[in-house]
Residue, then its C-alpha position, 0 to 999 in steps of 0.5 A: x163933196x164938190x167943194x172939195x173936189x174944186x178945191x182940189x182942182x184950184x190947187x192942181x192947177x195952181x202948182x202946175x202953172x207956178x212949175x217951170x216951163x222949158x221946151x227944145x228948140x229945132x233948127x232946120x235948114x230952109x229948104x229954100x236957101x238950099x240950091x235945087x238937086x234933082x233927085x229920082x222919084x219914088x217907085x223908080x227902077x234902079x235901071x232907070x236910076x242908073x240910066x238918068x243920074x249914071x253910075x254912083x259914087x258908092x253902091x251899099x249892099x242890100x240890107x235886110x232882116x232874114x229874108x222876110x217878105x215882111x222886111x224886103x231888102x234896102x239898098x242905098x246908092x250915094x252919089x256926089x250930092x244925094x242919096x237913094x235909097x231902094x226897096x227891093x229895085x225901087x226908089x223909096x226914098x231921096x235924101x240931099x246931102x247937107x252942104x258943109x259951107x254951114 
């Protein structure tokens, strides 16, 4: 029983190593080769936000799932160079613009 079993095995893993092998390959911008933009941080009020970066460029409405405590309301302002994104009126989450030079 073992010796079928091992045969078994040696065979599996024959087939599987002899199979092509592919993978994607992500590229990514370097953070580094990025210029540095100031972005608000988390948990910031969007008084606060609009009181350090002014006025956005466009002010999306608030998005939400039927009003359920479970699903609060997301709001995204954009400005020139980043985007915020609000959970009720706090900062969530920043996102830098990708630079359209590449």
């Amino acid at each position: 029983m073992d010796s079928i079993r091992s045969a078994v095995l040696a065979t599996t893993l024959a087939l599987l190593v002899s199979l092509p092998v592919s993978a994607d390959v992500l590229l990514m911008d370097s953070i580094e080769s990025a210029p540095a933009v100031q972005t608000p941080r988390t948990g910031l009020s969007m008084a606060n936000v609009r009181a350090s970066y002014g006025d956005p460029v466009t002010e999306h409405p608030a998005v939400s799932t039927s009003g359920n405590p479970d699903h609060p309301p997301i709001t995204r302002w954009d400005y020139q160079s980043f985007s915020v994104f609000f959970e009720r009126d706090k900062v969530v989450h920043s996102v830098v613009h990708r630079s359209d030079a590449n």
